[in-house]
Backbone as CSV, one residue per row, in Angstrom:
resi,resn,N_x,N_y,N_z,CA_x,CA_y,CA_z,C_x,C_y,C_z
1,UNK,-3.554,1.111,-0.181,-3.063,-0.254,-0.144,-3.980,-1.159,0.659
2,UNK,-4.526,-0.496,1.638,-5.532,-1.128,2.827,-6.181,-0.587,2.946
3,UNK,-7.497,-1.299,3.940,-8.495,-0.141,4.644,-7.944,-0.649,6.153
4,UNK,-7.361,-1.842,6.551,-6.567,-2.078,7.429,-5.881,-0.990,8.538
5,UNK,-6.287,-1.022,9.749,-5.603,-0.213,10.585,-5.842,-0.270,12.151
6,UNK,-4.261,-0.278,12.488,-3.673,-1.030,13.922,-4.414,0.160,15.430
7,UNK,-4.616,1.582,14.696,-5.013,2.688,15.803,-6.463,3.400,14.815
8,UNK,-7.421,4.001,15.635,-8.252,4.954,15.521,-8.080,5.961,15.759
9,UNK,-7.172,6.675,15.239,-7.080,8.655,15.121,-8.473,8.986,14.893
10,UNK,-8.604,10.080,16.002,-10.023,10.903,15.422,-9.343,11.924,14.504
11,UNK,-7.854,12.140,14.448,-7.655,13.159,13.392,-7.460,12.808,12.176
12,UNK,-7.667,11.594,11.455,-7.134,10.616,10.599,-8.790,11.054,9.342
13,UNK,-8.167,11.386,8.421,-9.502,11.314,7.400,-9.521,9.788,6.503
14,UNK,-9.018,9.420,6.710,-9.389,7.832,6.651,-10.191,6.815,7.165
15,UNK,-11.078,6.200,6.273,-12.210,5.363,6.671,-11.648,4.238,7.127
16,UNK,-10.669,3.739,8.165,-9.538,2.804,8.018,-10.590,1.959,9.431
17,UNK,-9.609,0.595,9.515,-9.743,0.389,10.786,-9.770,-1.331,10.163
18,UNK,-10.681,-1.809,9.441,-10.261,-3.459,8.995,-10.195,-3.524,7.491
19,UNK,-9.614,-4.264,7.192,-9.224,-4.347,5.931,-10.665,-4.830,5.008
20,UNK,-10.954,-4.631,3.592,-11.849,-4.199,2.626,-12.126,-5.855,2.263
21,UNK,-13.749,-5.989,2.557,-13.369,-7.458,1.889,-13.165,-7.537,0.282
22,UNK,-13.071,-6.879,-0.111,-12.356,-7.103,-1.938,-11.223,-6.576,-1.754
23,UNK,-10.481,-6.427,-1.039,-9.070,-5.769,-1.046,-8.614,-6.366,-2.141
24,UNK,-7.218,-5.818,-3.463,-6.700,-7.061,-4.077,-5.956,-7.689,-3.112
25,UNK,-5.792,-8.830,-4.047,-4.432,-10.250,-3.336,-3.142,-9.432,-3.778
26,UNK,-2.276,-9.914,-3.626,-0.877,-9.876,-4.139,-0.442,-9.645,-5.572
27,UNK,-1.267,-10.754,-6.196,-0.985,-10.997,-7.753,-1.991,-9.414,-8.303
28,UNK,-2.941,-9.428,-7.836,-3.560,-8.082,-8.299,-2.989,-6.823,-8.055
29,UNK,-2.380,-7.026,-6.888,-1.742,-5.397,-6.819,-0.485,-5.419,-7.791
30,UNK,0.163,-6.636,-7.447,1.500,-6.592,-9.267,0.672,-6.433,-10.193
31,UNK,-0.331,-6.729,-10.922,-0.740,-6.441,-11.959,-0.929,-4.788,-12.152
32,UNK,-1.311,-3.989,-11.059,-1.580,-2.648,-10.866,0.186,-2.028,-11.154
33,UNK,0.689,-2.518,-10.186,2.143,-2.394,-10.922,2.754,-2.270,-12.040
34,UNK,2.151,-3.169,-12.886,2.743,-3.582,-14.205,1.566,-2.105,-14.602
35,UNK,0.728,-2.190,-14.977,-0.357,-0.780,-15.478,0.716,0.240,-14.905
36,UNK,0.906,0.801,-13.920,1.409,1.895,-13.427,2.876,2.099,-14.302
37,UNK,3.571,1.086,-14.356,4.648,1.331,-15.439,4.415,1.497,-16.748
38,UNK,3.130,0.956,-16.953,3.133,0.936,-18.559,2.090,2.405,-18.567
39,UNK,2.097,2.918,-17.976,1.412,4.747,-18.044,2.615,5.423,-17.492
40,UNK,3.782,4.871,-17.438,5.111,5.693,-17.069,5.024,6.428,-15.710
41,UNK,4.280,6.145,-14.881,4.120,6.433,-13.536,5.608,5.946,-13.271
42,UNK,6.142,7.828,-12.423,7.356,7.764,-11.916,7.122,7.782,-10.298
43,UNK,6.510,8.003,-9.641,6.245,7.713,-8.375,5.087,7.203,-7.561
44,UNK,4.977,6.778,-6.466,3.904,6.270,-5.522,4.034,6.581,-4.088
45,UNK,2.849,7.236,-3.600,2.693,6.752,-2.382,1.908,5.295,-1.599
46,UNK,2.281,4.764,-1.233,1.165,3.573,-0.177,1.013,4.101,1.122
47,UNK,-0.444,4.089,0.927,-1.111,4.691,1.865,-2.808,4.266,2.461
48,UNK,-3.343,4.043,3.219,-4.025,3.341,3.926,-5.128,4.550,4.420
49,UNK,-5.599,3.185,5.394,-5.291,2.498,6.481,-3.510,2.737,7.002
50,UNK,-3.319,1.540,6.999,-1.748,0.983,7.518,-1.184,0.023,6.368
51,UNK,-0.558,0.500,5.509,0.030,0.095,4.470,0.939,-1.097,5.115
52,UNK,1.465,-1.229,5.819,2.572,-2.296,6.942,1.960,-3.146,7.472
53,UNK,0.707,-3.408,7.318,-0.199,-4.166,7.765,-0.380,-5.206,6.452
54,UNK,-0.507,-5.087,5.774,-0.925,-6.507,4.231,0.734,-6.641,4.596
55,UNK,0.573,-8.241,4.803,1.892,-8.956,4.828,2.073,-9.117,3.694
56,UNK,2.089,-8.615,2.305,2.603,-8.672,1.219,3.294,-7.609,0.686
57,UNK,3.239,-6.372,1.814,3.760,-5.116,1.181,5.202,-5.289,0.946
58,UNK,6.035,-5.860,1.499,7.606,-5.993,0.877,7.627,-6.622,-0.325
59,UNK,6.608,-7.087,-1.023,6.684,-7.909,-2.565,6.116,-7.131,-2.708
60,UNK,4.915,-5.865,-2.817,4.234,-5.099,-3.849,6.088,-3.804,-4.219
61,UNK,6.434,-3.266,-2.636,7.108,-2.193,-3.146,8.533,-3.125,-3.489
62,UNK,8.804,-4.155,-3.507,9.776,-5.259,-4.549,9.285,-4.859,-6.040
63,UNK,8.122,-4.824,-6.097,7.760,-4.989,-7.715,7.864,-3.116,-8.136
64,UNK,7.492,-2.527,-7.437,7.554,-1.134,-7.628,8.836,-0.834,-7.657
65,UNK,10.148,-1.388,-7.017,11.474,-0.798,-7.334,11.992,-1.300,-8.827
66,UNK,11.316,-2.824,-8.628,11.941,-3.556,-9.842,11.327,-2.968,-11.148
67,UNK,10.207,-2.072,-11.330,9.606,-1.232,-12.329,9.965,0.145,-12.186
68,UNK,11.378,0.394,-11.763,11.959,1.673,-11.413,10.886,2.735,-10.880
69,UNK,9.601,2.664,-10.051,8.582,3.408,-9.703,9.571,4.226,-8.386
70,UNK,9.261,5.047,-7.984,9.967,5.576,-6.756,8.921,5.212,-5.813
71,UNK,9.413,5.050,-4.202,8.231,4.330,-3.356,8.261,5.663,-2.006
72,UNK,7.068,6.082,-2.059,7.020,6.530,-0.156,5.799,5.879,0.160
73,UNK,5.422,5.527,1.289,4.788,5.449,2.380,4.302,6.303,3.668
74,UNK,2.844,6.137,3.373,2.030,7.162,5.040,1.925,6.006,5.703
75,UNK,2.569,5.552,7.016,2.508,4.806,7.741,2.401,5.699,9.443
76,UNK,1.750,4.714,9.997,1.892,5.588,11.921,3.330,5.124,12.320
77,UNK,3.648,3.988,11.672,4.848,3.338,12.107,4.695,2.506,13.353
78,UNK,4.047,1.888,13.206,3.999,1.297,14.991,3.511,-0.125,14.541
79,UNK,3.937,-0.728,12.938,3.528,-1.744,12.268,5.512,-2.090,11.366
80,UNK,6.119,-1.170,11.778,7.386,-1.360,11.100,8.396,-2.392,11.926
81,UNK,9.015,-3.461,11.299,9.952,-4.292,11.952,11.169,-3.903,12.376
């Protein structure tokens, strides 16, 4: 979802730490949405970086429930409200 990320784990195999300058926007990751339903993708993880970090993630996994996708998340949690 990101390359975005709030901590540096040395145990973390993730290239994380600031977010990607081509990351998509919003409207691009719904569009990935809409693809993922139309290949009948029944589940997802979002996963990073820090997925809780793009202030748009409550509208991407909005669009993922509303396309009956099932949603988990790898988060550290220390980005959750």
């Amino acid at each position: 979802m990101t390359s975005a990320c709030d901590l540096a784990c040395a145990h973390c195999l993730a290239d994380a730490g600031r977010r990607a300058p081509r990351e998509l926007d919003t409207a691009g990751a719904i569009r990935v949405v809409g693809r993922l339903a139309e290949a009948g993708v029944l589940s997802v993880n979002l996963a990073g970086g820090e997925p809780f970090l793009r202030p748009d993630i409550f509208d991407i996994i909005d669009a993922l429930v509303a396309a009956r996708i099932e949603v988990d998340a790898s988060t550290n949690g220390f980005s959750l409200p």
